[in-house]
DRENTOR-59489 format. One record per atom (N, C-alpha, C, O): residue in three letters; atom name; y, x, z. Coordinates in Angstrom, 1 decimal. Last residue first. Layout:
> ALA;CA;Y;X;Z .
...
***
This chain:
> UNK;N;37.1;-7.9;-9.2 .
> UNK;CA;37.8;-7.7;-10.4 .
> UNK;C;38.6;-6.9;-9.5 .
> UNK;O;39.7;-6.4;-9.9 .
> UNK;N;34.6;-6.5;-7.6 .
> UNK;CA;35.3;-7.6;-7.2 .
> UNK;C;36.2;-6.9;-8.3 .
> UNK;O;36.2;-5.6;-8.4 .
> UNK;N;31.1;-6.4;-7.1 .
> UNK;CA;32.0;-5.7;-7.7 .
> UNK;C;33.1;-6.8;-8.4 .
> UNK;O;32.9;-7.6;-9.2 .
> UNK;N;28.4;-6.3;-5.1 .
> UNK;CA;29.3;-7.0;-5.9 .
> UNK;C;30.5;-6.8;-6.0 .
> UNK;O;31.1;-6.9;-5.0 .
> UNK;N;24.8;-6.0;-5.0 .
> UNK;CA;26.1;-5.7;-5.0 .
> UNK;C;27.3;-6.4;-5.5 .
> UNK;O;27.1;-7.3;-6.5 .
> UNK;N;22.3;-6.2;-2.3 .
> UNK;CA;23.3;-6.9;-3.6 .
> UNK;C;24.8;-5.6;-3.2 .
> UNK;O;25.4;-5.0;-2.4 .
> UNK;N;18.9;-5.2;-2.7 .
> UNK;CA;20.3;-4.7;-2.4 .
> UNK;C;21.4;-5.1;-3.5 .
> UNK;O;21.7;-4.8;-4.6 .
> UNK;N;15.5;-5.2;-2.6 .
> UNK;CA;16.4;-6.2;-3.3 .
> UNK;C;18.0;-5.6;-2.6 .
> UNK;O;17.9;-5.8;-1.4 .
> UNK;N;12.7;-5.0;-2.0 .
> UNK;CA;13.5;-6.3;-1.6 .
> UNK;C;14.9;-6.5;-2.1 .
> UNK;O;15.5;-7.6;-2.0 .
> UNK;N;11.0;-3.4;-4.2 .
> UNK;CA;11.9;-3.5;-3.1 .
> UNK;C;12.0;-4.8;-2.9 .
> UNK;O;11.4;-5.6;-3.6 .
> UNK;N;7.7;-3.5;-5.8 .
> UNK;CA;8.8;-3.6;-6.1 .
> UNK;C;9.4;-3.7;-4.5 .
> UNK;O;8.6;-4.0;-3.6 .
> UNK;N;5.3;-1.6;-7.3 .
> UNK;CA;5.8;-2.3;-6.4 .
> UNK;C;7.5;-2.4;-6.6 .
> UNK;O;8.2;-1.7;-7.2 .
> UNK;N;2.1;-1.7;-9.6 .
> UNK;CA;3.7;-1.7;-9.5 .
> UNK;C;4.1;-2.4;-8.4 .
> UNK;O;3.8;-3.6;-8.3 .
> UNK;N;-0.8;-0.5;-11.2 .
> UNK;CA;-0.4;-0.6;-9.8 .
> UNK;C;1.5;-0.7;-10.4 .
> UNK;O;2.0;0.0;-11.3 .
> UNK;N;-2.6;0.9;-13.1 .
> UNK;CA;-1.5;-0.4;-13.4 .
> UNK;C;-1.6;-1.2;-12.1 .
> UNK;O;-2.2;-2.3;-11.9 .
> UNK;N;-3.3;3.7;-13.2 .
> UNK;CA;-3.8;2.7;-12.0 .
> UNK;C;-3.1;1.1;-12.1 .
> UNK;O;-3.1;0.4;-11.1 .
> UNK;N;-1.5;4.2;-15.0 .
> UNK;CA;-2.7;5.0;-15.4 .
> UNK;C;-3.4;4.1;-14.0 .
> UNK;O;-4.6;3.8;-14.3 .
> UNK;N;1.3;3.7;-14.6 .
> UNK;CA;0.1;2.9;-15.5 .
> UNK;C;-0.7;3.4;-15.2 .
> UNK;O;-1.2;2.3;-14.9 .
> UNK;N;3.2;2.9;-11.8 .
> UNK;CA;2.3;4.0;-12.4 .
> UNK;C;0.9;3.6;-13.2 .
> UNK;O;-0.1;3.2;-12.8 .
> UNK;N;6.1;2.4;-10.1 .
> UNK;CA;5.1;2.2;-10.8 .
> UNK;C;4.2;3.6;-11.6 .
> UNK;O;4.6;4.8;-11.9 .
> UNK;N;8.8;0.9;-8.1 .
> UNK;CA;7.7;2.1;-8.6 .
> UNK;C;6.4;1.7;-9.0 .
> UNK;O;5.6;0.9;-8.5 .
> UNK;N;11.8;0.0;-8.1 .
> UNK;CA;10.6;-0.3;-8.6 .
> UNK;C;10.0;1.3;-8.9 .
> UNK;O;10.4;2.4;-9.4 .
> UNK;N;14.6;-1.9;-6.8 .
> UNK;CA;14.0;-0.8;-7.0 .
> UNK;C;12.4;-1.2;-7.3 .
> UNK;O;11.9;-2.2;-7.0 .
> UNK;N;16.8;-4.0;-7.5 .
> UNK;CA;15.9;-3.7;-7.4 .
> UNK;C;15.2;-2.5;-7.3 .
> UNK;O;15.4;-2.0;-8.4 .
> UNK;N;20.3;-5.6;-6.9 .
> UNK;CA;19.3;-4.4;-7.5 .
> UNK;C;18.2;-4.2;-7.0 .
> UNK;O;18.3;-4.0;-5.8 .
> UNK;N;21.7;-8.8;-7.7 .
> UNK;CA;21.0;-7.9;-6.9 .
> UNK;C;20.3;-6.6;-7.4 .
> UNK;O;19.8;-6.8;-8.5 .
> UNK;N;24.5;-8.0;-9.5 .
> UNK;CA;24.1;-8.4;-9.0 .
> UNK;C;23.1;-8.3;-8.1 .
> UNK;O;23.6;-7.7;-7.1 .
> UNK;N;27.9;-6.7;-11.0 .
> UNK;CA;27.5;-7.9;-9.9 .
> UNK;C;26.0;-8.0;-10.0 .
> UNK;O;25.9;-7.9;-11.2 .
> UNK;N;28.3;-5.8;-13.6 .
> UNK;CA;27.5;-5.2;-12.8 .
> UNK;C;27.3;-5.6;-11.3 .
> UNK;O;26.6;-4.9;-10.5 .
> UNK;N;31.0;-7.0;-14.2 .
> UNK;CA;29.9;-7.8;-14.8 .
> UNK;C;28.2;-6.8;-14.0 .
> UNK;O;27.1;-7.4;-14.0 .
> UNK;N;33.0;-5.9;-12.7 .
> UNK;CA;32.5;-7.1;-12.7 .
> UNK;C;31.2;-7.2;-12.9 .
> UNK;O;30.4;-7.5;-12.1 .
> UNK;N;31.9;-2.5;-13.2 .
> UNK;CA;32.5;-3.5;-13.7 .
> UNK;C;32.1;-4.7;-12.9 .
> UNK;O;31.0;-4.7;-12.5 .
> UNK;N;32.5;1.2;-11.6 .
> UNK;CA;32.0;0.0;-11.7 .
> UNK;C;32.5;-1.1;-12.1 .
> UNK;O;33.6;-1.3;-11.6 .
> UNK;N;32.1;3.8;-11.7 .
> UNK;CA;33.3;3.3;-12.9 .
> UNK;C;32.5;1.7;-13.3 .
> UNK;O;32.1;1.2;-14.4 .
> UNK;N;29.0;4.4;-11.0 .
> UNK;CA;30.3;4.8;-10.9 .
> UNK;C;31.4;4.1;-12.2 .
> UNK;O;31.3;3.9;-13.4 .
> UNK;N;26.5;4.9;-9.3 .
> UNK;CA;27.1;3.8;-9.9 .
> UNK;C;28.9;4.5;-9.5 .
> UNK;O;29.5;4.8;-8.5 .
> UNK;N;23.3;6.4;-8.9 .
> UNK;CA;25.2;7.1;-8.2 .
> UNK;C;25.3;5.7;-9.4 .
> UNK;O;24.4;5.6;-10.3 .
> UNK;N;20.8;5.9;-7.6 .
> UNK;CA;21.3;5.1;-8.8 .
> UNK;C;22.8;5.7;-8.2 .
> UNK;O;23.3;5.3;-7.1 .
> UNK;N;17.3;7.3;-6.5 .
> UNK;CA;18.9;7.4;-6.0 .
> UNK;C;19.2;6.6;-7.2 .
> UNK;O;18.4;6.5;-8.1 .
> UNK;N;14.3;7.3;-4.1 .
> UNK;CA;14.9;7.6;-6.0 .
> UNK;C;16.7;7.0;-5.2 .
> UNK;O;17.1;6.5;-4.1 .
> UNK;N;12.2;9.5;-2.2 .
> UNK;CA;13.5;8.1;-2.3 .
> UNK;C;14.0;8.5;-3.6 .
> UNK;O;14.0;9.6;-4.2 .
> UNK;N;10.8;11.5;-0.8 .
> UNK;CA;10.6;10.4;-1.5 .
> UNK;C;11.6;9.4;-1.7 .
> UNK;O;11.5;8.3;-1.1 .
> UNK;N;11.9;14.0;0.1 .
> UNK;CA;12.1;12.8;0.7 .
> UNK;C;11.4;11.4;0.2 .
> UNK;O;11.5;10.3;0.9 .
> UNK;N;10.5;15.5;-1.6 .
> UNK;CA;10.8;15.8;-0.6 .
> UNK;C;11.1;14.7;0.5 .
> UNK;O;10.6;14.6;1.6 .
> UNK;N;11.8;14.4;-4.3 .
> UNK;CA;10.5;14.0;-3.9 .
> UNK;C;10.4;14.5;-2.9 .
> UNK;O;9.4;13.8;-2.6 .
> UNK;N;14.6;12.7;-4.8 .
> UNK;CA;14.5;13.9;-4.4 .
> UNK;C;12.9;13.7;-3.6 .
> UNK;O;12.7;13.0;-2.5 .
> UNK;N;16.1;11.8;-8.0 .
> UNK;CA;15.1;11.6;-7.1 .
> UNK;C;14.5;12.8;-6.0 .
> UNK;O;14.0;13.8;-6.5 .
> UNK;N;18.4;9.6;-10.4 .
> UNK;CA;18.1;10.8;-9.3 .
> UNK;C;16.6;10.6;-8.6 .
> UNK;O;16.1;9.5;-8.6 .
> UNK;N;20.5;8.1;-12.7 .
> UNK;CA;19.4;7.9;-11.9 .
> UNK;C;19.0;9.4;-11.1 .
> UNK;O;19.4;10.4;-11.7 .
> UNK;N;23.8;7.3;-12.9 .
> UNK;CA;23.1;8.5;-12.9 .
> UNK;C;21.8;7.8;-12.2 .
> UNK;O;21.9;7.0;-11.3 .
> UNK;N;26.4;5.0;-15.1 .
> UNK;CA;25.1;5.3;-14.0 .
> UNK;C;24.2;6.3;-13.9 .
> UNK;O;23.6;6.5;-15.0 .
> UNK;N;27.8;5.2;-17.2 .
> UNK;CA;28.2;5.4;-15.8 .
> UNK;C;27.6;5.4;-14.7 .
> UNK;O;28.0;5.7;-13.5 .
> UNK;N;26.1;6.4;-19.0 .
> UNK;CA;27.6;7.1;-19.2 .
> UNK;C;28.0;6.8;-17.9 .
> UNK;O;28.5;7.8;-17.3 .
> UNK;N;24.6;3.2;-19.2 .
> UNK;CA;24.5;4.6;-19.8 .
> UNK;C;26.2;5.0;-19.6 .
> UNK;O;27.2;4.3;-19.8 .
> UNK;N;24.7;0.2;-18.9 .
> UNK;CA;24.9;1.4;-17.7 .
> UNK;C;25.3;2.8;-18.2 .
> UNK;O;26.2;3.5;-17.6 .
> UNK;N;24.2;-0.9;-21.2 .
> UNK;CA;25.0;-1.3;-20.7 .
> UNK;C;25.8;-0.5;-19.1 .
> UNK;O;26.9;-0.6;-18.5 .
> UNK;N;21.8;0.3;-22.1 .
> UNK;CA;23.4;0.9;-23.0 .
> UNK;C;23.9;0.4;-22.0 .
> UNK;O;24.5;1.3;-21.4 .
> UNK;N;19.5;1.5;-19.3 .
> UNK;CA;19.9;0.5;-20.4 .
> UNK;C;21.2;0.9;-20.9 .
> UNK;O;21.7;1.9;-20.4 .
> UNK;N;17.9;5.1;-19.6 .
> UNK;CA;19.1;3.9;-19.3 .
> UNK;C;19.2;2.2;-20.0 .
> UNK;O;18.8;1.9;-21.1 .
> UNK;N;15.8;7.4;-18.5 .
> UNK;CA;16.0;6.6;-19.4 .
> UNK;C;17.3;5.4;-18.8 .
> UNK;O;17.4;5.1;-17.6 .
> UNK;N;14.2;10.6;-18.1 .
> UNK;CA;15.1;9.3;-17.4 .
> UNK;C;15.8;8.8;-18.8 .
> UNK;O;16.2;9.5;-19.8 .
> UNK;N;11.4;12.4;-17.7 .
> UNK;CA;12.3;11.8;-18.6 .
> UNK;C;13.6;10.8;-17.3 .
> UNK;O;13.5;10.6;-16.1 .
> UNK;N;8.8;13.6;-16.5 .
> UNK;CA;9.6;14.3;-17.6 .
> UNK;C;10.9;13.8;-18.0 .
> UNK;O;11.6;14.6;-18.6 .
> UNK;N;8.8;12.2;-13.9 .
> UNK;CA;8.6;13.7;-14.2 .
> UNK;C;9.1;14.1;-14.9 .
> UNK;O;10.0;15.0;-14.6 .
> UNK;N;11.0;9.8;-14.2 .
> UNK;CA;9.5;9.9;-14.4 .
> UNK;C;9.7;11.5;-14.4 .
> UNK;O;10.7;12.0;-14.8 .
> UNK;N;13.0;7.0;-14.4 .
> UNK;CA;13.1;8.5;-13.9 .
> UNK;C;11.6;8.0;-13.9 .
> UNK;O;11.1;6.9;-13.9 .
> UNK;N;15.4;4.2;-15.3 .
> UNK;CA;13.7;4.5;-15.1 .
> UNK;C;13.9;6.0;-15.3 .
> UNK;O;14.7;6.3;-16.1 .
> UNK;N;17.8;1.4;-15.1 .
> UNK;CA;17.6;3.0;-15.2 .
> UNK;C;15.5;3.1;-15.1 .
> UNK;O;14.7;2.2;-14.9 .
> UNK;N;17.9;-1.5;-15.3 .
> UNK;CA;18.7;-0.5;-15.8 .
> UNK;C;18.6;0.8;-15.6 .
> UNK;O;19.6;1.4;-15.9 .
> UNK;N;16.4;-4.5;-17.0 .
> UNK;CA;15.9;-3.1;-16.9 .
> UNK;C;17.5;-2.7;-16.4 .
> UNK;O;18.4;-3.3;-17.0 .
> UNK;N;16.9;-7.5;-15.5 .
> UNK;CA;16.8;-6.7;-16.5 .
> UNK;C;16.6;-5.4;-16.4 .
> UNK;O;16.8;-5.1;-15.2 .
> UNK;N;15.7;-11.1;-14.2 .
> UNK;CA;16.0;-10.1;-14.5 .
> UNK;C;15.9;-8.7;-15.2 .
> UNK;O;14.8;-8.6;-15.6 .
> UNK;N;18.2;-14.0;-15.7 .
> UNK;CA;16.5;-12.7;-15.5 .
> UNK;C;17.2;-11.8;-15.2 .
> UNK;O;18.3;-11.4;-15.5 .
> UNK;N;20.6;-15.7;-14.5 .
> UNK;CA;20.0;-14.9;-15.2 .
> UNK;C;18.7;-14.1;-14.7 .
> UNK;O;18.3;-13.6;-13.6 .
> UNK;N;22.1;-16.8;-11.7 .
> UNK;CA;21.6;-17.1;-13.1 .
> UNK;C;20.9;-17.1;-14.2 .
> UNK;O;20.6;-18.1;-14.8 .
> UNK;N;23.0;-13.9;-10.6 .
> UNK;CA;23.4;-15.1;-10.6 .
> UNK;C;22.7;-15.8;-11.8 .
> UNK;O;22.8;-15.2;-12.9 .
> UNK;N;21.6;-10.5;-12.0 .
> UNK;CA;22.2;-11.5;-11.7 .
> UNK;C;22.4;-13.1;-11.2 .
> UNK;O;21.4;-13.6;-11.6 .
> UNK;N;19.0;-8.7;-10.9 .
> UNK;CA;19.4;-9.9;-11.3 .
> UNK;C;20.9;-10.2;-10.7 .
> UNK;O;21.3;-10.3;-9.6 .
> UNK;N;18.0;-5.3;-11.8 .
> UNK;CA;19.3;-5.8;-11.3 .
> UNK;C;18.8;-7.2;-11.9 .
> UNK;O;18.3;-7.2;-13.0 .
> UNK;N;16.3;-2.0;-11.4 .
> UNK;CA;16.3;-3.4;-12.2 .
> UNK;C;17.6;-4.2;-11.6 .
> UNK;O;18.1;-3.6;-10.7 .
> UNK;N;15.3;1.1;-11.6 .
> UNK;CA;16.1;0.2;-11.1 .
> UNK;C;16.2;-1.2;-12.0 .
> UNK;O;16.2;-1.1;-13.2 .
> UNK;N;12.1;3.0;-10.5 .
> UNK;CA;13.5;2.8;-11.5 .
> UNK;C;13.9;1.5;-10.5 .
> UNK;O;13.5;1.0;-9.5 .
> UNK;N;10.1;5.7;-11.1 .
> UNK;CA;10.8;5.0;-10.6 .
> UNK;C;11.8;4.3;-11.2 .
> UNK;O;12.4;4.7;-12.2 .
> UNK;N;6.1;6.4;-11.9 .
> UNK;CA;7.7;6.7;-12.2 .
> UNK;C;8.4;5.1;-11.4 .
> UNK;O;7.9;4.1;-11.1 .
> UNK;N;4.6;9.1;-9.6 .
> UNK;CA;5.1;7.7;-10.6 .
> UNK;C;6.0;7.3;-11.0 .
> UNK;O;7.0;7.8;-10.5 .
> UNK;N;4.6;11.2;-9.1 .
> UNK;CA;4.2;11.3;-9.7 .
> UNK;C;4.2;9.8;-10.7 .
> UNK;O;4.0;9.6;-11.9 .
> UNK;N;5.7;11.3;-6.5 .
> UNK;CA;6.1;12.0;-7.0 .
> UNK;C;5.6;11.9;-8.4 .
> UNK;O;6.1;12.8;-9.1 .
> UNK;N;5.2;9.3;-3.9 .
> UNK;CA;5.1;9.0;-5.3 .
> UNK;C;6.0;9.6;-6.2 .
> UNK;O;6.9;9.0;-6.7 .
> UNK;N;3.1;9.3;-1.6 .
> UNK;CA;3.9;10.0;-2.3 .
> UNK;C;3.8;9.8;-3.1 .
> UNK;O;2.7;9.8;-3.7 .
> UNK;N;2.8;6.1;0.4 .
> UNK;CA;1.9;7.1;0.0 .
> UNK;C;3.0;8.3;-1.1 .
> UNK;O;3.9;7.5;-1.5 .
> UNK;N;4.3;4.8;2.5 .
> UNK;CA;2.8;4.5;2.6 .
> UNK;C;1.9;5.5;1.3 .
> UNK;O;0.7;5.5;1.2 .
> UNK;N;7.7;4.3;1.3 .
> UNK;CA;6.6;4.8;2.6 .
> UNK;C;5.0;4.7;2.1 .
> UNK;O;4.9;4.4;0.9 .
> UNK;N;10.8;5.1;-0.3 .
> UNK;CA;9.5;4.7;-0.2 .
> UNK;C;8.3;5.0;0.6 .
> UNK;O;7.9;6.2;0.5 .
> UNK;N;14.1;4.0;-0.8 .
> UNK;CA;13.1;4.8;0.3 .
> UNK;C;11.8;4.3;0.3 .
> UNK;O;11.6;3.2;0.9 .
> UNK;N;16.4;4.3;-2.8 .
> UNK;CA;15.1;3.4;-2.4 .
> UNK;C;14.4;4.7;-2.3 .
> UNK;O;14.1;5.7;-3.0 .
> UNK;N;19.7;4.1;-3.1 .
> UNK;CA;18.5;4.7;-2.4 .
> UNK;C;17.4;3.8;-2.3 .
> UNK;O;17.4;2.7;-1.7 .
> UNK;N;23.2;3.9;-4.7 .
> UNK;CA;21.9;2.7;-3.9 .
> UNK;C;20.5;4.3;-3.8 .
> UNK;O;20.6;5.4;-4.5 .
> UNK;N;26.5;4.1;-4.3 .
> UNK;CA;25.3;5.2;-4.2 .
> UNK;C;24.4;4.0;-3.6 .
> UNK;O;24.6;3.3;-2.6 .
> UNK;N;29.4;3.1;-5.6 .
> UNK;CA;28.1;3.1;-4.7 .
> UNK;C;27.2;3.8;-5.1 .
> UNK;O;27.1;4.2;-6.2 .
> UNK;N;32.9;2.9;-6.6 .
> UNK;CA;31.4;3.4;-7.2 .
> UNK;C;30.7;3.6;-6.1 .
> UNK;O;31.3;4.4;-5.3 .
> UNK;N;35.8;1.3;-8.7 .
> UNK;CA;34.8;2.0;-7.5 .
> UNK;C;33.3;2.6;-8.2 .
> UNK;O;32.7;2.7;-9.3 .
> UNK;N;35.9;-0.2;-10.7 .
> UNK;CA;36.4;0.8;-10.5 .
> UNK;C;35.9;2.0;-9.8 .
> UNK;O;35.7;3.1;-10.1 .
> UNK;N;36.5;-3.0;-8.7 .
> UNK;CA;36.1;-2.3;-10.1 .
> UNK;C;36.8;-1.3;-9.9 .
> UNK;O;37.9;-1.2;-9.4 .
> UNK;N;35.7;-2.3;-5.5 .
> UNK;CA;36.6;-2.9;-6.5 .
> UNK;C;36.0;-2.7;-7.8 .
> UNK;O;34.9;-2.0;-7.8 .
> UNK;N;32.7;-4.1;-3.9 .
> UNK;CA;33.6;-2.6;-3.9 .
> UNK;C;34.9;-3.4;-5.5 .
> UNK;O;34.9;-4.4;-6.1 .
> UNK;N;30.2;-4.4;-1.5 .
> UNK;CA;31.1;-5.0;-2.4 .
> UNK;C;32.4;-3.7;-2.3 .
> UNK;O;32.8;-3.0;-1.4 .
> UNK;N;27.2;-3.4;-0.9 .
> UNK;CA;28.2;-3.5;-0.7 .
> UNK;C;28.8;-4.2;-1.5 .
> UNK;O;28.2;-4.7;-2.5 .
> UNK;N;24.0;-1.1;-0.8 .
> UNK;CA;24.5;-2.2;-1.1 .
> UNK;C;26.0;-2.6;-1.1 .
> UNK;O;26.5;-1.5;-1.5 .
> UNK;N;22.4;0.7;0.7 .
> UNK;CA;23.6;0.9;0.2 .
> UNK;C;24.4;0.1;-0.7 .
> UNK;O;25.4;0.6;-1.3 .
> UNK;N;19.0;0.7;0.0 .
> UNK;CA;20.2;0.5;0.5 .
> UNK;C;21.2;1.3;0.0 .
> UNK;O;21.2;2.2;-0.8 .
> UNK;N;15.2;-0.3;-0.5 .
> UNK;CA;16.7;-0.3;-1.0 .
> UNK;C;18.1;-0.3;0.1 .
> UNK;O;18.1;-1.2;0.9 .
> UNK;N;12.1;0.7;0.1 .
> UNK;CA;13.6;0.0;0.8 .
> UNK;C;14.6;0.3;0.3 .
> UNK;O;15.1;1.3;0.7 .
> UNK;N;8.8;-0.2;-0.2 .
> UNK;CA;10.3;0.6;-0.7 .
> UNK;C;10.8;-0.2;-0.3 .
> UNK;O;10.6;-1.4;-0.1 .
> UNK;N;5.3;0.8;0.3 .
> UNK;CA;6.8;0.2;1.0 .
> UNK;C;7.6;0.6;0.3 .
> UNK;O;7.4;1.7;-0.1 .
> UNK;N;2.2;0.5;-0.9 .
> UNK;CA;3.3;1.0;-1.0 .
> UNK;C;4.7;0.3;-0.5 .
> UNK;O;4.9;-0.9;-0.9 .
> UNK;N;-1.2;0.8;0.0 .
> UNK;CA;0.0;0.0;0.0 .
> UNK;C;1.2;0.9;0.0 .
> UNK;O;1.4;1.8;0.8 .
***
């Protein structure tokens, strides 16, 4: 069984910028890959970052202002959010996964909300 914990959540201006953390327990997952998802109000929810050994990947809609991170020492993956918009309002997700055992867990979830 795998734990993750999302934090660092908040409300900030546009413009601003948060640092979210998901902290993972119950076994090392240096080897799976991590990432970030977000629902908004209303809507599904959607991909925005994924980190893996080899690679990190973005949605366009984050690319340029979102950094994905991970420091396996700690086990926790990182999202620095910077040159934050309105429209990047919602809850964020953290998610770890690993095909090769098509095992995936997911956080509980850290809102943000990014005030015009």
């Amino acid at each position: 069984q795998v734990q993750l914990v999302e934090s660092g959540g908040g409300l900030v201006q546009a413009g601003g910028s948060l640092r979210l953390s998901c902290a993972a327990s119950g076994r090392t997952l240096s080897t799976w890959a991590m990432g970030w998802f977000r629902q908004a109000p209303g809507k599904e929810r959607e991909f925005v970052a994924v980190i893996s050994s080899s690679s990190a990947n973005y949605a366009d809609s984050v690319k340029g202002r979102f950094t994905i991170s991970r420091d396996n020492g700690k086990n926790t993956v990182y999202l620095q959010m910077n040159s934050l918009k309105p429209e990047d309002t919602a809850v964020y997700y953290c998610k770890a996964s690993r095909d090769s055992i098509r095992r995936t867990y997911w956080g509980q979830g850290t809102q943000v909300t990014v005030s015009p």
